[in-house]
N, CA, C and O atoms as CSV, one atom per row, in Angstrom:
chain,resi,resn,atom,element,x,y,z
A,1,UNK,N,N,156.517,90.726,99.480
A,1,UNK,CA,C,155.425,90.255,98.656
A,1,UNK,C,C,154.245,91.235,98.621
A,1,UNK,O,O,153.872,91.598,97.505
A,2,UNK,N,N,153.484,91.806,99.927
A,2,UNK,CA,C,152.798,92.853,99.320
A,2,UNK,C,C,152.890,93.976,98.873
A,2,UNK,O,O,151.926,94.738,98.948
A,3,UNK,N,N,153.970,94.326,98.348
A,3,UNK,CA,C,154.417,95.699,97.471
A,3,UNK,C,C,154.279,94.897,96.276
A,3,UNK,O,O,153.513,95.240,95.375
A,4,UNK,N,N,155.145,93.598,96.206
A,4,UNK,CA,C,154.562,93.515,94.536
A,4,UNK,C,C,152.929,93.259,94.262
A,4,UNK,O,O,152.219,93.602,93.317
A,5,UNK,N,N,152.651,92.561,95.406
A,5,UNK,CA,C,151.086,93.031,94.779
A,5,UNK,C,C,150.122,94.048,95.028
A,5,UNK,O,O,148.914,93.942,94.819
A,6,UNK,N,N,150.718,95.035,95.483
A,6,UNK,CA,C,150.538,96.737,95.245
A,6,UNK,C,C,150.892,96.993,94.291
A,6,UNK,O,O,150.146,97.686,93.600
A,7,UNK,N,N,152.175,96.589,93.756
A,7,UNK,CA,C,152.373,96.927,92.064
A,7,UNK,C,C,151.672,96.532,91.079
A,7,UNK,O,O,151.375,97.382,90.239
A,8,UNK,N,N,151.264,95.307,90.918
A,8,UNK,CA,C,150.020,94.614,89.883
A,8,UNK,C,C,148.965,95.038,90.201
A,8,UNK,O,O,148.333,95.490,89.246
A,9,UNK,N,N,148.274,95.119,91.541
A,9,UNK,CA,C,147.410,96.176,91.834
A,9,UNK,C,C,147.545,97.345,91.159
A,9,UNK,O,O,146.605,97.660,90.429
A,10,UNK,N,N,148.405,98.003,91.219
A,10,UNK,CA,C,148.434,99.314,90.578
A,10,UNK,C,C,147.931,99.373,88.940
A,10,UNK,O,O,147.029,100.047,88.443
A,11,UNK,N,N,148.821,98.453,88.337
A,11,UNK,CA,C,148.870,98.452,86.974
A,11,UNK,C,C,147.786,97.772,86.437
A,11,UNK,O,O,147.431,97.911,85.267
A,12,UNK,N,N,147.118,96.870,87.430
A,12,UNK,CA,C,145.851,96.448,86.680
A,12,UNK,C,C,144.601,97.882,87.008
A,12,UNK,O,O,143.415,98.000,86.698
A,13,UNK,N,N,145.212,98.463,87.488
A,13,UNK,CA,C,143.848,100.259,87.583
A,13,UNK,C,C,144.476,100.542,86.154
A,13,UNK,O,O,143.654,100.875,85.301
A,14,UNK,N,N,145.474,100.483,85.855
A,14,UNK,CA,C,145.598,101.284,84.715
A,14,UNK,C,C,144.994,100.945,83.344
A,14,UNK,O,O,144.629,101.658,82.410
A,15,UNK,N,N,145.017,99.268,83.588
A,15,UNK,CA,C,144.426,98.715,82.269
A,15,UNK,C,C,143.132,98.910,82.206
A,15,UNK,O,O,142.533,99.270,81.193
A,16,UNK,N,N,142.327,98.538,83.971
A,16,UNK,CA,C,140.654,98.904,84.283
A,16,UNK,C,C,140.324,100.344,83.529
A,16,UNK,O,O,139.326,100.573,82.845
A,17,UNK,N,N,141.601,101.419,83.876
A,17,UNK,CA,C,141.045,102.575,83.817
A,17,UNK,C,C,141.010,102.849,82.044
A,17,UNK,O,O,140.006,103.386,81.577
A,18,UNK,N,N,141.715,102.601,81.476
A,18,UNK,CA,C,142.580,102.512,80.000
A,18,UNK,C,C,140.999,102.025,79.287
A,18,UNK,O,O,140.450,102.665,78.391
A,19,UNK,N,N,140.381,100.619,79.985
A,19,UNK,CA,C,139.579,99.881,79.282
A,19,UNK,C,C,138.207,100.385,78.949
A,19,UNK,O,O,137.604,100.331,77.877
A,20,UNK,N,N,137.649,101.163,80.740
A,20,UNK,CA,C,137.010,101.724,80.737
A,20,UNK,C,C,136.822,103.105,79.664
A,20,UNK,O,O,135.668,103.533,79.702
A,21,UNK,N,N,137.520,103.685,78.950
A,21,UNK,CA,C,137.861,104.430,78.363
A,21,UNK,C,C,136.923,104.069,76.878
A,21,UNK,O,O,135.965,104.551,76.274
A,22,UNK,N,N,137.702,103.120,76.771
A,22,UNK,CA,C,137.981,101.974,75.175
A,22,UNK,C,C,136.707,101.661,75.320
A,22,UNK,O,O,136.110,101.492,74.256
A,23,UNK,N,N,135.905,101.487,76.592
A,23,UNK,CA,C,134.587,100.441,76.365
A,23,UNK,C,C,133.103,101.352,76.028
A,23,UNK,O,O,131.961,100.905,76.134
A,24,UNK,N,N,133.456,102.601,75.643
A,24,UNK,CA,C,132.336,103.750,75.409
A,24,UNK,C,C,131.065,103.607,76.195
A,24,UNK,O,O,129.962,103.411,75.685
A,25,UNK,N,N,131.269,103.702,77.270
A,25,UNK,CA,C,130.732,103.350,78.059
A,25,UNK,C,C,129.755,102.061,78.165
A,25,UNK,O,O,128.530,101.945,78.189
A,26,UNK,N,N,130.672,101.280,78.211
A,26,UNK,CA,C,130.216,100.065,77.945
A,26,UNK,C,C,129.101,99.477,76.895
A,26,UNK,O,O,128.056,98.826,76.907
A,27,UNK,N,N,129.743,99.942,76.238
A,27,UNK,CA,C,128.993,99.550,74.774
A,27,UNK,C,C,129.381,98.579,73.679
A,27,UNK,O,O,128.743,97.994,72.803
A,28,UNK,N,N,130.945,98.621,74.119
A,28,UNK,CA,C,131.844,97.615,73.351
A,28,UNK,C,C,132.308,96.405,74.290
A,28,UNK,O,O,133.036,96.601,75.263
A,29,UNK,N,N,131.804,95.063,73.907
A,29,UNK,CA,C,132.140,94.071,74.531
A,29,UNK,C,C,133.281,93.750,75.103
A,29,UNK,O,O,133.296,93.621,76.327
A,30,UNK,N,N,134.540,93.544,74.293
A,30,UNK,CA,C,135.784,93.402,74.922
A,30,UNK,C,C,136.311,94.541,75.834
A,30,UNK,O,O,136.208,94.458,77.058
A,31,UNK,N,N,136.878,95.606,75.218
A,31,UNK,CA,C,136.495,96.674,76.442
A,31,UNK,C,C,136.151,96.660,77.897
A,31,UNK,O,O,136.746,96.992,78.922
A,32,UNK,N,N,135.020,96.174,77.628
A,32,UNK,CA,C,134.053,96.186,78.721
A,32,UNK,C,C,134.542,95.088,79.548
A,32,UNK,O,O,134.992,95.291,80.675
A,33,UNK,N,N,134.464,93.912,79.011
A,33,UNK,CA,C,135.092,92.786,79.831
A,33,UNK,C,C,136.470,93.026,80.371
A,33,UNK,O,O,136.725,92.674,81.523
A,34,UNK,N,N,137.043,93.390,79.898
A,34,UNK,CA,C,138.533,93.938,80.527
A,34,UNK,C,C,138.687,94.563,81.164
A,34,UNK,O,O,139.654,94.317,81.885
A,35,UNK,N,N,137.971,95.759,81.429
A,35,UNK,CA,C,138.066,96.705,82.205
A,35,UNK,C,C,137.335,95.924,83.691
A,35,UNK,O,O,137.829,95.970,84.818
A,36,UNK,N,N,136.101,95.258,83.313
A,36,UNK,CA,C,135.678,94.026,84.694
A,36,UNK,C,C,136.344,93.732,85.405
A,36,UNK,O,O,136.604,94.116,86.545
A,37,UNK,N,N,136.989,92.390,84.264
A,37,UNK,CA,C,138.140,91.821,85.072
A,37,UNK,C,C,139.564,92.470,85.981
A,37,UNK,O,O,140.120,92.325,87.070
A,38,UNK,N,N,139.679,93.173,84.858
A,38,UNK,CA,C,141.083,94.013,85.847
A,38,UNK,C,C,140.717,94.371,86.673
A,38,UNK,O,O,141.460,93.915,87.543
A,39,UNK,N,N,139.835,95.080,87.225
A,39,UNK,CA,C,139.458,96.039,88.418
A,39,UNK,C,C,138.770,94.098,89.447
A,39,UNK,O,O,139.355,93.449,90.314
A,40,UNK,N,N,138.411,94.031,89.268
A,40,UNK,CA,C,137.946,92.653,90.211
A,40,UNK,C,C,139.678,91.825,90.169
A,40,UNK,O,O,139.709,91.157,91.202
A,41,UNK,N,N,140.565,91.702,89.671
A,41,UNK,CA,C,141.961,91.075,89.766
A,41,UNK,C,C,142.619,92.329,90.334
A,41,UNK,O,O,143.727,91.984,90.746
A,42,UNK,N,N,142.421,93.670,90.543
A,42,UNK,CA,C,143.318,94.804,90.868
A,42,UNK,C,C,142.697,95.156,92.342
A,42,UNK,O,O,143.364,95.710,93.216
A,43,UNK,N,N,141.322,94.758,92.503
A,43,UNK,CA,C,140.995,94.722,93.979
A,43,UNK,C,C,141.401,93.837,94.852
A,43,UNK,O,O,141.662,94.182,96.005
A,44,UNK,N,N,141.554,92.135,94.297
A,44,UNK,CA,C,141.761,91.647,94.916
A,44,UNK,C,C,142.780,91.192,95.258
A,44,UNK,O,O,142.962,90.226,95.999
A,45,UNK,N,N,143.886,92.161,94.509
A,45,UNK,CA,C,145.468,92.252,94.922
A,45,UNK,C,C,146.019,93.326,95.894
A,45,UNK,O,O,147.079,93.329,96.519
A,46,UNK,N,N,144.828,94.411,95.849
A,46,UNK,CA,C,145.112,95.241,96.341
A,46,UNK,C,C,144.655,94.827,97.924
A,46,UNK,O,O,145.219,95.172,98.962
A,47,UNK,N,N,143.461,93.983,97.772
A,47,UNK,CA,C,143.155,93.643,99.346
A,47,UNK,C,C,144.146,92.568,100.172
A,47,UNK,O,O,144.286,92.408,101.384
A,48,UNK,N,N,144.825,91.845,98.945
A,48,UNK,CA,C,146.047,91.212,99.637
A,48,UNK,C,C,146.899,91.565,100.543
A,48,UNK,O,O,147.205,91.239,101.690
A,49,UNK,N,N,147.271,92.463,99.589
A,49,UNK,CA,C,148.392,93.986,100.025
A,49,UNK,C,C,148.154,94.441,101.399
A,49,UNK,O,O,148.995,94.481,102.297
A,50,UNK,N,N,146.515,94.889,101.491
A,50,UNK,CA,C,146.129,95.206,103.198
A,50,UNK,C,C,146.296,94.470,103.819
A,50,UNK,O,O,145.960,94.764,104.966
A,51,UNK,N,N,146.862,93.090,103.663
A,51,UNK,CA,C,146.960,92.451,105.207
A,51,UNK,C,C,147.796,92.707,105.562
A,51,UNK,O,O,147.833,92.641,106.791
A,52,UNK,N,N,148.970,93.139,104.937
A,52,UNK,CA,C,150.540,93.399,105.954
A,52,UNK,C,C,150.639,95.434,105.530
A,52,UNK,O,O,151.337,96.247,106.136
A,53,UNK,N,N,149.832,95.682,104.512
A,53,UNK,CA,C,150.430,97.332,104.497
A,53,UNK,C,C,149.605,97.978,105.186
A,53,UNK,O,O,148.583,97.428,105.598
A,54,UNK,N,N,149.866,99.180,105.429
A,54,UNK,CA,C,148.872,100.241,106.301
A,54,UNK,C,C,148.125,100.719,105.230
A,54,UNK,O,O,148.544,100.892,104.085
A,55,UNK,N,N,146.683,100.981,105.764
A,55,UNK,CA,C,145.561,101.101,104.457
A,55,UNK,C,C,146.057,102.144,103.764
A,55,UNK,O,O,146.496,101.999,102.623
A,56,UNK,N,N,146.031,103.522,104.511
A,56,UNK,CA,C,146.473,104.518,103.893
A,56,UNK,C,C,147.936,104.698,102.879
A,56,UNK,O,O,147.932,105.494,101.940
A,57,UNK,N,N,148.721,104.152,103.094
A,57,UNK,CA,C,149.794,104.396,102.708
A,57,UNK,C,C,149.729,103.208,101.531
A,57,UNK,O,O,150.472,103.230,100.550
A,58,UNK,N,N,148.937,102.383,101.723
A,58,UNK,CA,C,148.796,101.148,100.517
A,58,UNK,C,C,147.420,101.628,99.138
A,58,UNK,O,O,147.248,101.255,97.978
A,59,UNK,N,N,146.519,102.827,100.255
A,59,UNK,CA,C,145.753,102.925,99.237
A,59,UNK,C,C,146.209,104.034,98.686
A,59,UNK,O,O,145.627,104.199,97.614
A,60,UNK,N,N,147.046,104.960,98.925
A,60,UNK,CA,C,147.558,106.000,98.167
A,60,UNK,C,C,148.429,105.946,97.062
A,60,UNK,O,O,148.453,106.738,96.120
A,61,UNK,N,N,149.339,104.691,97.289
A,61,UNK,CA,C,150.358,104.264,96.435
A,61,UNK,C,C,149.711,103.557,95.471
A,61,UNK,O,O,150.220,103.456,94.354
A,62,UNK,N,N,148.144,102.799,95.859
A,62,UNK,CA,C,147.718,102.645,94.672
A,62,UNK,C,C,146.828,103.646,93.561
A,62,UNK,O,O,147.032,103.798,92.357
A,63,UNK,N,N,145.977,104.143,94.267
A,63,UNK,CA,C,146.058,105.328,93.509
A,63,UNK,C,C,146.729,106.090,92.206
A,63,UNK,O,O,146.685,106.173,90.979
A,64,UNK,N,N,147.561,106.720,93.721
A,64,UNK,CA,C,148.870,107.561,93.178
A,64,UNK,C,C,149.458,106.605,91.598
A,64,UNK,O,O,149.418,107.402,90.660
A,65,UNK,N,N,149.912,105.320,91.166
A,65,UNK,CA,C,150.153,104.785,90.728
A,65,UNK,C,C,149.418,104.698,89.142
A,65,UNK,O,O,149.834,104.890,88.000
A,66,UNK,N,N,148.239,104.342,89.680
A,66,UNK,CA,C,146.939,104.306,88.788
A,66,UNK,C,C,146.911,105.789,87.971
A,66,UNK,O,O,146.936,105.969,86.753
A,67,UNK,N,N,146.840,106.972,89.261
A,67,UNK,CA,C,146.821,107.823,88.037
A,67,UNK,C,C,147.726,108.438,87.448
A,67,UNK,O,O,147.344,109.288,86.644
A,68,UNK,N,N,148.945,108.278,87.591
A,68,UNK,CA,C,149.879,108.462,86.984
A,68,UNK,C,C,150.259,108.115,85.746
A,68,UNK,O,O,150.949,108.653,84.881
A,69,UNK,N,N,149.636,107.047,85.842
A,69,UNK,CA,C,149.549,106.019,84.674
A,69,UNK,C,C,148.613,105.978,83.479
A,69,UNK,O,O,148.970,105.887,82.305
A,70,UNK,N,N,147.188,106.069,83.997
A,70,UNK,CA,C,146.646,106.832,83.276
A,70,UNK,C,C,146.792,108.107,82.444
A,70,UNK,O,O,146.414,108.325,81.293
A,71,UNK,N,N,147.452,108.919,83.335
A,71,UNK,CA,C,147.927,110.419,82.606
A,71,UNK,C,C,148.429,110.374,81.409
A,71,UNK,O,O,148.219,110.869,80.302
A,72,UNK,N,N,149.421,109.379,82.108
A,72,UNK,CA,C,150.608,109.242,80.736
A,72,UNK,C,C,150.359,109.007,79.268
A,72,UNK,O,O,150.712,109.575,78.234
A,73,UNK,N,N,149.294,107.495,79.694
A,73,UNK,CA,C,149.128,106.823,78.625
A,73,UNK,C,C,148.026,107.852,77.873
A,73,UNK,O,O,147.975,107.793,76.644
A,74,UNK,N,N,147.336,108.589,78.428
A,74,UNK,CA,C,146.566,109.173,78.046
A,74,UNK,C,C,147.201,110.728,77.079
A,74,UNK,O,O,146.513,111.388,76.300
A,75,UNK,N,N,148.225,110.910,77.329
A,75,UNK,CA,C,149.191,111.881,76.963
A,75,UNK,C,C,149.380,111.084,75.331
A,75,UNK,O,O,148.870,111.265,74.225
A,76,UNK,N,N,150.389,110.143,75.893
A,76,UNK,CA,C,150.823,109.235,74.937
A,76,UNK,C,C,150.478,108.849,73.609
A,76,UNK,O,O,150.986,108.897,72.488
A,77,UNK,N,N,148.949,108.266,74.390
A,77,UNK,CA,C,147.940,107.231,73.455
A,77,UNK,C,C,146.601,108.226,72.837
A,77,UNK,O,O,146.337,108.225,71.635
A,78,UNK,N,N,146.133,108.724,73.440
A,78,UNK,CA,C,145.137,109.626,73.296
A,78,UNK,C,C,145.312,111.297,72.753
A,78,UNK,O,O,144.308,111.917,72.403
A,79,UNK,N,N,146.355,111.785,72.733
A,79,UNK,CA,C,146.508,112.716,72.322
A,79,UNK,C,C,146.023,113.952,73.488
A,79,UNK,O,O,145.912,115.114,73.098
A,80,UNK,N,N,145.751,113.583,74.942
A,80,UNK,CA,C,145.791,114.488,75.731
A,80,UNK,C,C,146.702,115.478,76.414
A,80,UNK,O,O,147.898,115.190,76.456
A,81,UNK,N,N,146.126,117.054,77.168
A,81,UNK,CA,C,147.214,117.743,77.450
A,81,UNK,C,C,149.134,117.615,78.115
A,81,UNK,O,O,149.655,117.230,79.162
A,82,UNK,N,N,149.519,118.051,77.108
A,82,UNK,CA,C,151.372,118.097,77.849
A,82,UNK,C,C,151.583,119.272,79.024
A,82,UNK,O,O,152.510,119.425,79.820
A,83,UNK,N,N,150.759,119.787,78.884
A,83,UNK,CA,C,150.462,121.749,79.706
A,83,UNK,C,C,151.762,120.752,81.287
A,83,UNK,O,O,151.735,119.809,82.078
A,84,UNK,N,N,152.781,122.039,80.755
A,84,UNK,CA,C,153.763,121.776,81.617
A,84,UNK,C,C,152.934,121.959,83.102
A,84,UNK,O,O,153.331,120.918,83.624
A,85,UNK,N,N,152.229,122.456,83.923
A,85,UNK,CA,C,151.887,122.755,84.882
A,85,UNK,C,C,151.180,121.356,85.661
A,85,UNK,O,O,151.352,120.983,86.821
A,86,UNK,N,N,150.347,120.751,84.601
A,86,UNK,CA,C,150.216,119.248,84.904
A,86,UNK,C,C,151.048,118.029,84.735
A,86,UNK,O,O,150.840,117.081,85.492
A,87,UNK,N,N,152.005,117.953,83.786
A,87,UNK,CA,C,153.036,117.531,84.331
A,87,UNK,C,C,153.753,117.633,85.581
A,87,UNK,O,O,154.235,116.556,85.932
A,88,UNK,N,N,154.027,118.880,86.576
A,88,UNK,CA,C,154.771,119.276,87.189
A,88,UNK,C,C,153.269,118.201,88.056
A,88,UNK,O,O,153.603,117.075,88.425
A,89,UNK,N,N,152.055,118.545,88.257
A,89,UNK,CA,C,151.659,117.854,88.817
A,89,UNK,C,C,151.450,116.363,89.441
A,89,UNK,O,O,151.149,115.872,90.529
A,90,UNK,N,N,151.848,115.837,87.866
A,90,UNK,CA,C,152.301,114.376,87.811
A,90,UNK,C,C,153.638,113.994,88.799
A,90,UNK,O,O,153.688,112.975,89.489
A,91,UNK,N,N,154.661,114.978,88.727
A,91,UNK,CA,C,155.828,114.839,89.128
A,91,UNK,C,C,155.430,115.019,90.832
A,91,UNK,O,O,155.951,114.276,91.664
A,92,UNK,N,N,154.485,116.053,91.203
A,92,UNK,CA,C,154.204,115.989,92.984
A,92,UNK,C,C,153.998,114.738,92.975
A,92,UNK,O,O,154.835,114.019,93.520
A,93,UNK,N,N,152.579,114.029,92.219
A,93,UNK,CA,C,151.896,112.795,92.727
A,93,UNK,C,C,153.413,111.462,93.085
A,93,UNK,O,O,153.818,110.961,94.135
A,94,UNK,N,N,153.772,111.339,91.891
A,94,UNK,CA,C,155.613,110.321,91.739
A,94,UNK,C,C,156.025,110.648,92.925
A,94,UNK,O,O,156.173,109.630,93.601
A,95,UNK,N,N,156.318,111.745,93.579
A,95,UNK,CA,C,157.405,112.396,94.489
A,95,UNK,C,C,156.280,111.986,96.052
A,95,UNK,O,O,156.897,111.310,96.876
A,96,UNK,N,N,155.143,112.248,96.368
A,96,UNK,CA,C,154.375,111.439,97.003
A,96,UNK,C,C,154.645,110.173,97.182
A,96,UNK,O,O,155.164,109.711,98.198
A,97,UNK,N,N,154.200,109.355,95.899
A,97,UNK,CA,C,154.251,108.174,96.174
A,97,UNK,C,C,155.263,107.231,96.658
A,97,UNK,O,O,155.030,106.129,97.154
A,98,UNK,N,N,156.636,107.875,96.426
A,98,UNK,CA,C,158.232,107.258,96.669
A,98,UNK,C,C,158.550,107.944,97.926
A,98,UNK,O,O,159.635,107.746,98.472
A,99,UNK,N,N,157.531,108.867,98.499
A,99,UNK,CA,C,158.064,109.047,99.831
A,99,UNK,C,C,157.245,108.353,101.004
A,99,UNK,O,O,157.598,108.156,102.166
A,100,UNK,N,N,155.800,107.973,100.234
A,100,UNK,CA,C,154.733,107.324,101.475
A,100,UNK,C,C,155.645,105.859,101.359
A,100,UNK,O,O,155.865,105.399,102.480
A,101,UNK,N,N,156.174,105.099,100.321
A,101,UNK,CA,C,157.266,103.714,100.245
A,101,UNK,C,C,158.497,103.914,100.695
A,101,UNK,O,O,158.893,103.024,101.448
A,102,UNK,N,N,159.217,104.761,100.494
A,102,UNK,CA,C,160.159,105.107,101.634
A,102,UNK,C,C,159.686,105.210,102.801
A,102,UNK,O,O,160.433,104.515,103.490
A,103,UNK,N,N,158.734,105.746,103.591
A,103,UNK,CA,C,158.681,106.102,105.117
A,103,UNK,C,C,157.975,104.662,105.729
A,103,UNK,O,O,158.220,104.403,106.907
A,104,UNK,N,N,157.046,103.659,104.902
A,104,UNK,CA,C,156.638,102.652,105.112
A,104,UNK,C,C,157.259,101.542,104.469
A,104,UNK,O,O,156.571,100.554,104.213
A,105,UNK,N,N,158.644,101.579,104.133
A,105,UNK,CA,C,159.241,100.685,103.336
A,105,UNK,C,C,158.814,99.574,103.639
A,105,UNK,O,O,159.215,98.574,103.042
């Protein structure tokens, strides 16, 4: 149970982070509210998570997760850099994160 809510943890940074984006710096209402909420629902999954994971290895995977995710969508959705070299970077952070969950399965 707290890996999956390291995982919704994770993915609600992405929507916080996504929203924050969208909310021009908070200038646009919905936006703005979304990006709130997620990050206040993505903390307090993530603090779940700390009662049985080790901080470090729970706060890296969330992280790690978050910005990965961000990247992407930001690749994706936004029209930001493909520059193979940051990709390859993306691919360390992935390769990190499946080894700090492997060694703390």
């Amino acid at each position: 149970m707290p890996w999956i809510l390291l995982l919704g943890a994770s993915i609600l940074e992405i929507v916080w982070a996504m929203s924050l984006n969208a909310s021009q710096g908070f200038s646009r209402i919905w936006p703005s509210l979304i990006a709130i909420l997620a990050a206040g629902a993505s903390f307090f999954m993530l603090s779940l998570a700390l009662k049985s994971l080790p901080i470090g290895t729970a706060y890296a995977i969330w992280v790690g997760i978050g910005t990965v995710g961000v990247a992407l969508l930001g690749i994706a959705s936004l029209g930001e850099s493909q520059n193979p070299l940051r990709l390859l970077c993306l691919a360390l952070i992935v390769t990190g994160v499946a080894g700090l969950k492997l060694v703390d399965g």
